[in-house]
C-alpha positions in Angstrom: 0.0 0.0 0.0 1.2 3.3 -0.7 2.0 6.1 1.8 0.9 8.3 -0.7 0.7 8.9 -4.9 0.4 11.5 -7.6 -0.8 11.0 -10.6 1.7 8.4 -11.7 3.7 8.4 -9.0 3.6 6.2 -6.0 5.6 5.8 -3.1 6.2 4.1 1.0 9.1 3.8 3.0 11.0 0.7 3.0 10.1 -1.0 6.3 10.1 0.8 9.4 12.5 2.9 8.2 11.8 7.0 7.5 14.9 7.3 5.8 14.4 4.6 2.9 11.7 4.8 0.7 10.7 2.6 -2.5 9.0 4.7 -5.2 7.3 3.8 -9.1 7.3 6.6 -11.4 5.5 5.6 -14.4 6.1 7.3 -17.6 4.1 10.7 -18.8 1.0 9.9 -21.0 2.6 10.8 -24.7 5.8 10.4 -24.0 8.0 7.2 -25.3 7.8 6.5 -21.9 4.1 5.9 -21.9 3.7 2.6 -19.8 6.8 2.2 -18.0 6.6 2.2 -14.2 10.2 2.3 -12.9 11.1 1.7 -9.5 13.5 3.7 -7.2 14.5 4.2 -4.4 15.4 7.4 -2.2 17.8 7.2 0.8 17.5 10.0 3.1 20.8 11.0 5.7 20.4 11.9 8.9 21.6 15.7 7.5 18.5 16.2 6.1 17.3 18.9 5.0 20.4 20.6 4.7 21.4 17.5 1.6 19.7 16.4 -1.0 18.6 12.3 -0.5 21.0 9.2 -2.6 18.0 8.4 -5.7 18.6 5.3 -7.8 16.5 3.3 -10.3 16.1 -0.1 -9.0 15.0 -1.0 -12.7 17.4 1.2 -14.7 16.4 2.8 -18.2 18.6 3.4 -21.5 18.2 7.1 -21.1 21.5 10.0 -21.6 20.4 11.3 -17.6 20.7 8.1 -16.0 23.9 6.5 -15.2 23.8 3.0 -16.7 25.8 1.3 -13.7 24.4 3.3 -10.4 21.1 3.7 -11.9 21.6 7.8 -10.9 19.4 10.1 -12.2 21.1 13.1 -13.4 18.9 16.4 -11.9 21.2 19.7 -11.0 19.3 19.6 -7.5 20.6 16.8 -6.7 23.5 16.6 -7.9 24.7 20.3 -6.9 24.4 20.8 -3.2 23.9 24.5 -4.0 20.8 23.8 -6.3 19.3 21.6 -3.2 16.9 23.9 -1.6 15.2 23.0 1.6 11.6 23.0 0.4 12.1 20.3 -2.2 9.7 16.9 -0.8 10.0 13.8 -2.0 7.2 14.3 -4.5 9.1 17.5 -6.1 12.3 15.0 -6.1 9.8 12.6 -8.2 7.7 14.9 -10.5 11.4 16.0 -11.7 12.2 12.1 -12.2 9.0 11.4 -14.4 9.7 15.0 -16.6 13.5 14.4 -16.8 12.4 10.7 -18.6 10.3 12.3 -21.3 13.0 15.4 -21.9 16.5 14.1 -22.3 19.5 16.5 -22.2 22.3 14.7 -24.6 24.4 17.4 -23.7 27.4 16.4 -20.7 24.6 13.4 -20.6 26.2 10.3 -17.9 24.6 7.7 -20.7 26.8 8.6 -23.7 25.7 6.2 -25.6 21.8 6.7 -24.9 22.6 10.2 -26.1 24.6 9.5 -28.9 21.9 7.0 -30.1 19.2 9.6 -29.3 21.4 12.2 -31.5 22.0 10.0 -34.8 19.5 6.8 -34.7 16.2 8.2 -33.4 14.6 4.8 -34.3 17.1 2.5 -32.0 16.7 4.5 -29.4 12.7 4.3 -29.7 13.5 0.9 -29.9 15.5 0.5 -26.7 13.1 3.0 -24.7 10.2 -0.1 -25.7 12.3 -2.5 -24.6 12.8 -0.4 -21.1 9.2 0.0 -20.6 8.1 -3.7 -21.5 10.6 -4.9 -19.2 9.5 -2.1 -16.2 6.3 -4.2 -16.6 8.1 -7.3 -15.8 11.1 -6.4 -13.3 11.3 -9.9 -12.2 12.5 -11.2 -15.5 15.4 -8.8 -15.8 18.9 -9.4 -14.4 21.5 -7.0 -14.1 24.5 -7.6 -17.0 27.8 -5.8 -17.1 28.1 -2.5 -19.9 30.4 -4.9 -22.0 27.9 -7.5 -21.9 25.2 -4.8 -23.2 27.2 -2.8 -25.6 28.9 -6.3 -27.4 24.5 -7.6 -27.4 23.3 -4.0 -29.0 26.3 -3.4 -31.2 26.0 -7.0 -32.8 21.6 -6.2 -33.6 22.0 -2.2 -34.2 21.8 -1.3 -37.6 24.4 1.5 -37.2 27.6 0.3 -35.5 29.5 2.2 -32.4 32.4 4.3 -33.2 35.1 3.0 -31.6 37.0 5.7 -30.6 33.2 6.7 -29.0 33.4 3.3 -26.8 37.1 4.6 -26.1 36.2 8.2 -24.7 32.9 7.0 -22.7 34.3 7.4 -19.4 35.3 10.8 -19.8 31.2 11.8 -20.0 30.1 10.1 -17.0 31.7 12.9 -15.2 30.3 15.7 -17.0 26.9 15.8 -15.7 27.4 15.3 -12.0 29.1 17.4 -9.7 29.2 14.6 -7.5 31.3 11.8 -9.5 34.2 15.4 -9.8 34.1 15.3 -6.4 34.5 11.5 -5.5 37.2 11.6 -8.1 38.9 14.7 -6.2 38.6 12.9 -2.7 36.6 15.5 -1.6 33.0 13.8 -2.0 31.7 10.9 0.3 32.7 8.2 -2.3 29.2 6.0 -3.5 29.3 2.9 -1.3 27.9 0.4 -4.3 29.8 2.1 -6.8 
């Protein structure tokens, strides 16, 4: 039972716990994300308010604002401590989730190939958004398989092949989006634990 919904949106904590809450964002009405209902999860510190909360996809999509290994959503206000303002709620953390899905940035995107695709092969990337929301509908089904395992399956079905000097030069993008991988990189970040 939910401790509360929006209109697609639906959320509780996660046991008894205040600070750990599961969420399902499903996908806006019109959007190539029509159907999907993704499932999060938002872990709060005990410096709340003054920090934003840790927000991952459980069930991660092919999108250029998601990081395909940490299932991090790329949003400024949570990324930048000085965007966080204290007024945000959990359902203003959300409502941003279920926009950012249906208006991808490709630009310093953490998904460089999602944006790439989304730049150059509009009709793969439809493809691969399907295959996201079909398997949102069945998150039981789907296992969790290394980048190499997913890039060498795509690039062997795609009907445009991956540059390879753009497989090369992925890492360097992951860091342009969040403030927080510069930082963890610096040393002066707390480092993700599951990362």
């Amino acid at each position: 039972m939910s401790f509360f919904s929006l209109q697609g949106i639906f959320t509780r904590p996660l046991q008894d716990s205040v600070l750990e809450w599961v969420a399902e964002v499903q996908g806006l009405k019109d959007s190539l994300w029509e159907g999907a209902v993704l499932q999060l999860t938002l872990t709060y510190s005990e410096k709340y308010n003054d920090v934003p909360p840790t927000v991952r996809f459980n069930t991660i999509p092919f999108h250029p604002n998601v990081d395909q290994y940490s299932g991090r959503p790329c949003i400024d206000f949570l990324d930048n401590p000085e965007e966080w303002k204290e007024k945000l709620t959990i359902s203003n953390i959300l409502l941003a989730i279920q926009v950012m899905l249906s208006n991808p940035v490709t630009e310093n995107a953490v998904n460089a190939e999602a944006a790439e695709m989304l730049k150059n092969n509009m009709p793969l990337y439809r493809q691969m958004v399907m295959q996201c929301v079909r398997n949102s509908l069945h998150p039981e089904g789907i296992r969790r398989i290394s980048f190499e395992d997913y890039h060498r399956t795509w690039a062997k079905i795609a009907t445009s092949k991956a540059r390879d000097h753009f497989k090369d030069s992925y890492p360097k993008f992951i860091g342009n989006c969040s403030s927080w991988k510069a930082k963890n990189e610096k040393g002066t970040g707390d480092a993700d634990e599951d990362a």
